[in-house]
N, C-alpha and C positions, 0 to 999 in steps of 0.2 A: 504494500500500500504506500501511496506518496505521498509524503506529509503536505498538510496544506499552509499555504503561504495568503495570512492575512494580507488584504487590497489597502492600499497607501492614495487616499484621493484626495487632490487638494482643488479648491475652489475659488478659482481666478475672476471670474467675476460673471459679466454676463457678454452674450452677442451684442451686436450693436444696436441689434432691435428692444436693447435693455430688457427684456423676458426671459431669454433663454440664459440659465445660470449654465457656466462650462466649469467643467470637473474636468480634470488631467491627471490622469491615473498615472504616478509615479512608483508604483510597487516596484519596479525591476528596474528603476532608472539607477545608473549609477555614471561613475564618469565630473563630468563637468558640465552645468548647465548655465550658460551665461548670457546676461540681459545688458544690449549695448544700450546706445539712441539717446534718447532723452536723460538729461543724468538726475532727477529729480523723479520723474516715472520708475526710470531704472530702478532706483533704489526701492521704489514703495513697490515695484513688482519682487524683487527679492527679499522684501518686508511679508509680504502676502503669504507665499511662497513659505516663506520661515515658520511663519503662523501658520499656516493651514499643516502645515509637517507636523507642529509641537503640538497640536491638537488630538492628532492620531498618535500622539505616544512614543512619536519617534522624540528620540535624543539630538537636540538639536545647539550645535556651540557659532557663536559669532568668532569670530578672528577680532580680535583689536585693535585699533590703529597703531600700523607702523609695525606690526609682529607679520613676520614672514609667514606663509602658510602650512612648512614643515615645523612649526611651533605647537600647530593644532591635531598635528598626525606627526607623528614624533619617528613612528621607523619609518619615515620617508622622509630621505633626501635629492636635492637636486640631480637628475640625470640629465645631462647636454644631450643624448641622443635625442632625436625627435620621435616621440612616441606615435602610434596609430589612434587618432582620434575615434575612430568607429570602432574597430577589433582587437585593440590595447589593452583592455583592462575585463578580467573574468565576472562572469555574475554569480551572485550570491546569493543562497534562496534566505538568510536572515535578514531582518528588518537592518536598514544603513541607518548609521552614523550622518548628518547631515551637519556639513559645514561650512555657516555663512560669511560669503566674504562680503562687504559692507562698500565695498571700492572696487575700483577697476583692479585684475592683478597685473602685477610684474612681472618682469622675463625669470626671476626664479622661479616665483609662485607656479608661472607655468611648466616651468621642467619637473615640477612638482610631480603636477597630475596625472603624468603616464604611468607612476610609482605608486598610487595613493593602493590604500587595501581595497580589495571588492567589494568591501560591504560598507562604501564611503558613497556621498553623495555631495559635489559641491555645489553652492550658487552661490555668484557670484556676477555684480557687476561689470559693463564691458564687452569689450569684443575681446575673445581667443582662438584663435588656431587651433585648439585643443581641445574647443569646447565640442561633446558629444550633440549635445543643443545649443543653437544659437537665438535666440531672443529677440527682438529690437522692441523699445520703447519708443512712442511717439507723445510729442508734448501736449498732443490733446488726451490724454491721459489710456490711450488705447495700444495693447499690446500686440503685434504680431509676432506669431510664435512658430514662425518660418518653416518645417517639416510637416507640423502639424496641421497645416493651411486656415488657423483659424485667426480671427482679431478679434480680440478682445477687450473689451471696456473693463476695464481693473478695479475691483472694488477698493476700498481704501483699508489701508491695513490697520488692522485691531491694536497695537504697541506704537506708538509715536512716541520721538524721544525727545 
């Protein structure tokens, strides 16, 4: 028998026709998920995001300013190869680790991500080369979430600091 792997859903806001609420099933997401564009959007989508993860139980840590990203996942350090953004990093049927970067990353931060454990999830502001998802924020407060083919109206995050 195959153990079952509780759904990880988080709830970005609504379609544009402000009705239709969208959920983004991230149970299997891992890697690197990062939100370019607008850098104030940006942030409240990776606000959202954070929120909606800590709700469902997962363990969720912020990076804090000026701390390198190998600070918040300790047996991973920097590798200069250029990792596989899509087939790089194995999955893991436990619940992730999710960890928010608050800011655009750096050229470490990124050599980071090809090292991180399988059972990590980052978001993070910004554009990456490395990111598994790429994001963009638009300054009318509406997300397009680029693979996914959706745009989304974001609702406003629950923790404002």
């Amino acid at each position: 028998m195959r153990p079952m792997t509780a759904g990880v859903l988080a709830c970005l806001g609504t379609l544009e026709d402000e009705r239709t609420l969208v959920h983004v099933d991230l149970t299997r997401m891992r890697g690197l998920l990062a939100v370019g564009g607008d850098q104030r959007v940006a942030s409240d989508t990776v606000r959202v995001i954070a929120d909606a993860l800590h709700s469902q139980g997962l363990t969720v840590r912020v990076l804090p300013s000026g701390r390198p990203l190998h600070s918040l996942i300790p047996e991973t350090m920097p590798d200069l190869s250029a990792p596989d953004p899509i087939g790089g990093i194995e999955h893991s049927r436990e619940r992730p680790l999710v960890v928010v970067v608050p800011r655009p990353l750096g050229t470490a931060d990124e050599h980071v991500i090809g090292n991180i454990p399988p059972n990590t999830l980052v978001v993070a502001m910004g554009e990456a080369e490395v990111a598994r998802w790429q994001w963009k924020a638009d300054e009318d407060g509406s997300v397009d979430t680029g693979a996914l083919g959706l745009r989304v109206v974001l609702r406003l995050p629950e923790h404002r600091s």
